[in-house]
Every structure is written in C-alpha cells, then in structure tokens.
N, C-alpha and C positions, 0 to 999 in steps of 0.2 A: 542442414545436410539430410540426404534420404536417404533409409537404409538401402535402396538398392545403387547408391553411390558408391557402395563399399564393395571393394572385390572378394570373390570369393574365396571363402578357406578349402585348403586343401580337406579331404575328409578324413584321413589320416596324414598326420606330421614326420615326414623322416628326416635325418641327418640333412638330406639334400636342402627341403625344403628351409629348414635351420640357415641353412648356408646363405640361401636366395636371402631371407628375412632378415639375417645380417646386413646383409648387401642394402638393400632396401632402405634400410635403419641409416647405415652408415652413409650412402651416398645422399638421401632426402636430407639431409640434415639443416638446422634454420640457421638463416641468415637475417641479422635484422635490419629493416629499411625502415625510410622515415614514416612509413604507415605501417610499421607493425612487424613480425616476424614472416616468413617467405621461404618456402621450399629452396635452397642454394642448384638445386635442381632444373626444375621445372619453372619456379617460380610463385607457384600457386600459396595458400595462404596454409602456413606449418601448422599442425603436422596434416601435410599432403596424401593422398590417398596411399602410394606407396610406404609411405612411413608408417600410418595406420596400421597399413595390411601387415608388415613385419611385424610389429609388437603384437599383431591380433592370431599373429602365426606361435611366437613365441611365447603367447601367454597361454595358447591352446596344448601346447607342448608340455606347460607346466613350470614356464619357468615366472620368478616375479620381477618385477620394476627394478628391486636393485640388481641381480641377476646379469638382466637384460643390459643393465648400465655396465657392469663387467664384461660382459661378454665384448657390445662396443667398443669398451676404450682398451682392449684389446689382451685381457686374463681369460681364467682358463674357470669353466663352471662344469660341474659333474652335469649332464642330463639326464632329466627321469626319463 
C-alpha cells in the first residue's frame, strides 16, 4: 500500500468528523471469505481504505483501540 492510498485527514477533528469515522468504522466492517477477510462493503481486502481512514480520524482525535472498540459496538466514551 502507498501512502498516498490513504485519504486524507481532516486537519482539525470535530464531533462531525467523529461521527463520519464511526460510520466508516462500522459500515467497512470484515467479512471473511475463503481467501481471507474482505470489506462487507466494498469488497476490497479489510481493513479497506474507509475503515482505515476512521480509525486514523479517531485516533487523531485522541482516542485508543479499545475506546474506539466501545465506541463501535455502541457505549458511550468521554472525548478529549
């Protein structure tokens, strides 16, 4: 993968962009096929650009892996 594969970050993180990045997170989600895991999405090979980009949004924001795993499967996390 090249770095300019990757889409870009917003340059400041609001609420909004939080929201997208959920979104993103939660709809990319993998699906596994006989070669491997796969965007349920798109298709493409997990984690998919969009999925990526959410966790690259929410960890700019400050938040971490388990966090973001909460936030996901659908509790309630303070943001910095």
């Amino acid at each position: 993968m090249e770095p300019s594969d990757e889409l870009p970050l917003p340059p400041y993180v609001t609420k909004e962009d939080v929201v997208f990045a959920l979104r993103a997170i939660r709809v990319h989600t993998a699906e596994q096929r006989a070669d491997g895991e796969h965007c349920r999405k798109d298709g493409a090979r997990h984690p998919c650009r969009l999925h990526r980009w959410g966790r690259r949004v929410l960890h700019q924001r400050g938040l971490t892996d388990g966090q973001i795993q909460t936030l996901v499967d659908g509790g309630a996390v303070v943001l910095p």
